[in-house]
C-alpha positions in Angstrom: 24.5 17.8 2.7 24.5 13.8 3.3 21.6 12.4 1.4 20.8 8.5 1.0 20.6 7.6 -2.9 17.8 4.8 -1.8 16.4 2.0 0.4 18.9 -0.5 0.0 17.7 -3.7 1.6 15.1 -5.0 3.6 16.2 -8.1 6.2 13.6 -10.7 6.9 13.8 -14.0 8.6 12.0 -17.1 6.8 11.9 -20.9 7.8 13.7 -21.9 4.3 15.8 -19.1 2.4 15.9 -20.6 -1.2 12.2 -21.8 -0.4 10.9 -18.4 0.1 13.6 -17.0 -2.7 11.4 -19.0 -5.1 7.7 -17.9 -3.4 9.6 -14.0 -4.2 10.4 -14.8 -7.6 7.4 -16.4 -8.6 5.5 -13.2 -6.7 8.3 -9.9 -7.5 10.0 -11.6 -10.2 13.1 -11.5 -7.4 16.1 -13.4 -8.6 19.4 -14.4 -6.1 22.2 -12.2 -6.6 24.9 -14.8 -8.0 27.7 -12.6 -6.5 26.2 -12.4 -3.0 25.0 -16.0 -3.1 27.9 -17.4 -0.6 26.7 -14.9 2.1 23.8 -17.4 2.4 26.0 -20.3 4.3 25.9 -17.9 7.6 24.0 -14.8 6.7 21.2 -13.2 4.3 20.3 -14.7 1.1 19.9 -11.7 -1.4 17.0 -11.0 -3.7 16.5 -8.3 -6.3 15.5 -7.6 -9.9 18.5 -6.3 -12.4 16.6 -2.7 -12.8 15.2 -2.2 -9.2 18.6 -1.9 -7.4 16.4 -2.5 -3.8 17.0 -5.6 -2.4 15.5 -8.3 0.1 18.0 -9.9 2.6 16.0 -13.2 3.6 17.9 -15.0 6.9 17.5 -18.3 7.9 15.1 -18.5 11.4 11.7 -18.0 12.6 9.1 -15.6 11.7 8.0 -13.6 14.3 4.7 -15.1 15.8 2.8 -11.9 14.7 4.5 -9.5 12.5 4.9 -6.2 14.2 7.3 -2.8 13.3 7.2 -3.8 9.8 3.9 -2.0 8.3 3.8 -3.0 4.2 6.3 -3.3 2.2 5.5 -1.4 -1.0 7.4 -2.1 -4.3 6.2 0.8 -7.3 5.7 -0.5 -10.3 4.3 1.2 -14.2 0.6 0.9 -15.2 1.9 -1.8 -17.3 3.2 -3.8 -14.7 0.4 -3.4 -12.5 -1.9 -4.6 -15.7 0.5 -7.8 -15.6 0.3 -8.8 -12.1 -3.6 -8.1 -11.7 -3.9 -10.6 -14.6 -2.1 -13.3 -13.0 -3.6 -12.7 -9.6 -6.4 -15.4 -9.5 -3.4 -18.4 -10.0 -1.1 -16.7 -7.2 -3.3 -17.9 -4.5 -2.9 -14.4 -2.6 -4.7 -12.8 0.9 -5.2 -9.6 2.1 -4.5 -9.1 6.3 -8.3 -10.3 6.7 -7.6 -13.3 5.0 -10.0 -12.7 2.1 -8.2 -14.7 -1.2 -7.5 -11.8 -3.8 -8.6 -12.3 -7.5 -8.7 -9.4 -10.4 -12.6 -8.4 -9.2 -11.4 -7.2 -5.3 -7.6 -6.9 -5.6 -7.2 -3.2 -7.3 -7.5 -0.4 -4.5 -8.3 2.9 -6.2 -6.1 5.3 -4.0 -7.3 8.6 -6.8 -3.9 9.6 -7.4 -2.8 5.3 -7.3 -3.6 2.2 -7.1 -2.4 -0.8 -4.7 -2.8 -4.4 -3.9 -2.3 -5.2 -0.8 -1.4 -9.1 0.6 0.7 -11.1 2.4 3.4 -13.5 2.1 4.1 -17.1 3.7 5.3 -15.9 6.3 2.5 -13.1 7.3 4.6 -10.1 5.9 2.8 -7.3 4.1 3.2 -6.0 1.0 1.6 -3.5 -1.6 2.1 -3.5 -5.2 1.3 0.1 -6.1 1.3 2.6 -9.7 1.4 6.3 -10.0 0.4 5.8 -13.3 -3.4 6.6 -12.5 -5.1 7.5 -15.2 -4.2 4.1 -17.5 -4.6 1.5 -14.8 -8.4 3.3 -14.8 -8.9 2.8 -18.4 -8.4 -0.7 -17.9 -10.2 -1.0 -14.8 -13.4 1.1 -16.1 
């Protein structure tokens, strides 16, 4: 039976491509994929972390006006790393789709069986951070 193994890449179209490659590595910890770098002069950009195998393809263009088709964005990430990037929220300078600026007191969405922050980029794309890992993110949260 055919089967995809994962998601592989997810296009987008930004202003700037190395611009917003920085806003994802400062964000995901997204780095350009040396390899794939060339692809850039005509085409996508490519973004991704050495574990995650999933990839952003940024092109060069306009954002559309309002972003619609394109729900969130979630990236899944340990209880550790969730721990990490709620710390460093207040410096990120992050929104949620009201516009309200996240910080470590209104950022952590208790889902029961997850937790999620929810925001958007530059460019008014969504995106969740989200755990499985339940039970220690509520330790630390409680």
């Amino acid at each position: 039976m055919f089967r995809v193994l994962q998601i592989d890449h997810v296009e987008l179209t930004v202003p700037d491509q190395y611009k917003a490659a920085e806003w994802y590595r400062e964000i995901f910890g997204l780095e350009i994929i040396p390899e794939f770098e060339f692809w850039a002069e005509d085409g996508p950009l490519m973004l991704t972390t050495p574990e995650a195998g999933t990839k952003l393809a940024l092109f060069k263009g306009t954002p559309p006006p309002t972003v619609t088709g394109f729900d969130t964005l979630a990236f899944r990430v340990s209880a550790e790393g969730f721990m990490q990037f709620l710390a460093r929220i207040n410096e990120l300078n992050l929104s949620n789709h009201r516009g309200v600026k996240l910080t470590s007191d209104n950022a952590a969405i208790d889902h029961t069986l997850s937790w999620s922050i929810y925001f958007r980029d530059p460019y008014g794309y969504p995106y969740e951070i989200t755990t499985y890992d339940y039970d220690a993110v509520k330790k630390h949260l409680r």
